[in-house]
TORKOL-64816 format. One record per residue (C-alpha): residue in one letter; x, z, y. Coordinates in steps of 0.02 Angstrom, whole numbers. Last residue first. Layout:
N
<A,<X,Z,Y>>
...
This chain:
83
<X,<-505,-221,272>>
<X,<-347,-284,270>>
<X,<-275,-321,102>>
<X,<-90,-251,82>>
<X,<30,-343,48>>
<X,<196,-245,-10>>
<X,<66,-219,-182>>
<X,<82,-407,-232>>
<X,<272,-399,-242>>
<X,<267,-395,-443>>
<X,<104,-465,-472>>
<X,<164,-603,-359>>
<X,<351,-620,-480>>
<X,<248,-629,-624>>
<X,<116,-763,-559>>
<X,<265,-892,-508>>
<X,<328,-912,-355>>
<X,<349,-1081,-284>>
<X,<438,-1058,-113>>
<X,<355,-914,-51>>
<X,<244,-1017,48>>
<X,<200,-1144,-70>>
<X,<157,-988,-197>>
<X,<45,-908,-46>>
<X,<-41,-1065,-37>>
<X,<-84,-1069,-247>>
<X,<-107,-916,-243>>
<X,<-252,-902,-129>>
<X,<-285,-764,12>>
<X,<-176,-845,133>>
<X,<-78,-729,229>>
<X,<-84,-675,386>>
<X,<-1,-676,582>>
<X,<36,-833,567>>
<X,<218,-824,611>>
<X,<223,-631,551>>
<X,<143,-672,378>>
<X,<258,-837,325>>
<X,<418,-688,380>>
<X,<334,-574,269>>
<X,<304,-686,133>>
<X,<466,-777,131>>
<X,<557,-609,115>>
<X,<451,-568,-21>>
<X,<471,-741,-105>>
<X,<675,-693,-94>>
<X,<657,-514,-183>>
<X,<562,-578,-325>>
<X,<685,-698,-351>>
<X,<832,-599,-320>>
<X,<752,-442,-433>>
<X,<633,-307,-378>>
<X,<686,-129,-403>>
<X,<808,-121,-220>>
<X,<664,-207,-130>>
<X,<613,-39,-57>>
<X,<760,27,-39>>
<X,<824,-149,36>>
<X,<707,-169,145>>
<X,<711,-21,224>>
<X,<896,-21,259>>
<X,<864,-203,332>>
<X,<727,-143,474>>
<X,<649,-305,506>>
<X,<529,-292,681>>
<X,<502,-478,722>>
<X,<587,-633,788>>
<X,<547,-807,862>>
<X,<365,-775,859>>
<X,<304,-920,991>>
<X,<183,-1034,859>>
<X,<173,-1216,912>>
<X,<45,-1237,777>>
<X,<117,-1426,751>>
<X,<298,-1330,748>>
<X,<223,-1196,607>>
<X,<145,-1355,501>>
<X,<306,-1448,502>>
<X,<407,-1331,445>>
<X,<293,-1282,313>>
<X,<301,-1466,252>>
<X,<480,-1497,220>>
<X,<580,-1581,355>>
């Protein structure tokens, strides 16, 4: 079991689902590529079991599956900083 998975069940989180609306996703993914695409996908389900993100690259990278700089600068603005 990779380490993620292990770190959600020890956190006994209860989000089995959430809101994904694939038309939207996919016009607004349609310019990224299938890597860049994938980490975001990652992301936003990572971000609606814990309800945020990390702000560190090196966590969000684990998360995403080990993305690279490039493909975060390219995604980065999907993820908003709360304020």
């Amino acid at each position: 079991m990779c380490r993620l998975g292990q770190t959600l069940r020890r956190e006994r989180l209860t989000v089995d689902w959430f809101k994904f609306y694939p038309g939207r996703f996919l016009i607004g993914a349609a310019h990224l590529s299938s890597e860049e695409a994938g980490c975001y996908i990652r992301l936003l389900c990572s971000q609606a079991l814990k309800g945020s993100l990390p702000d560190d690259f090196r966590k969000l990278s684990h998360l995403a599956g080990g993305m690279s700089e490039a493909t975060w600068e390219q995604i980065i603005d999907k993820f908003p900083l709360d304020e």
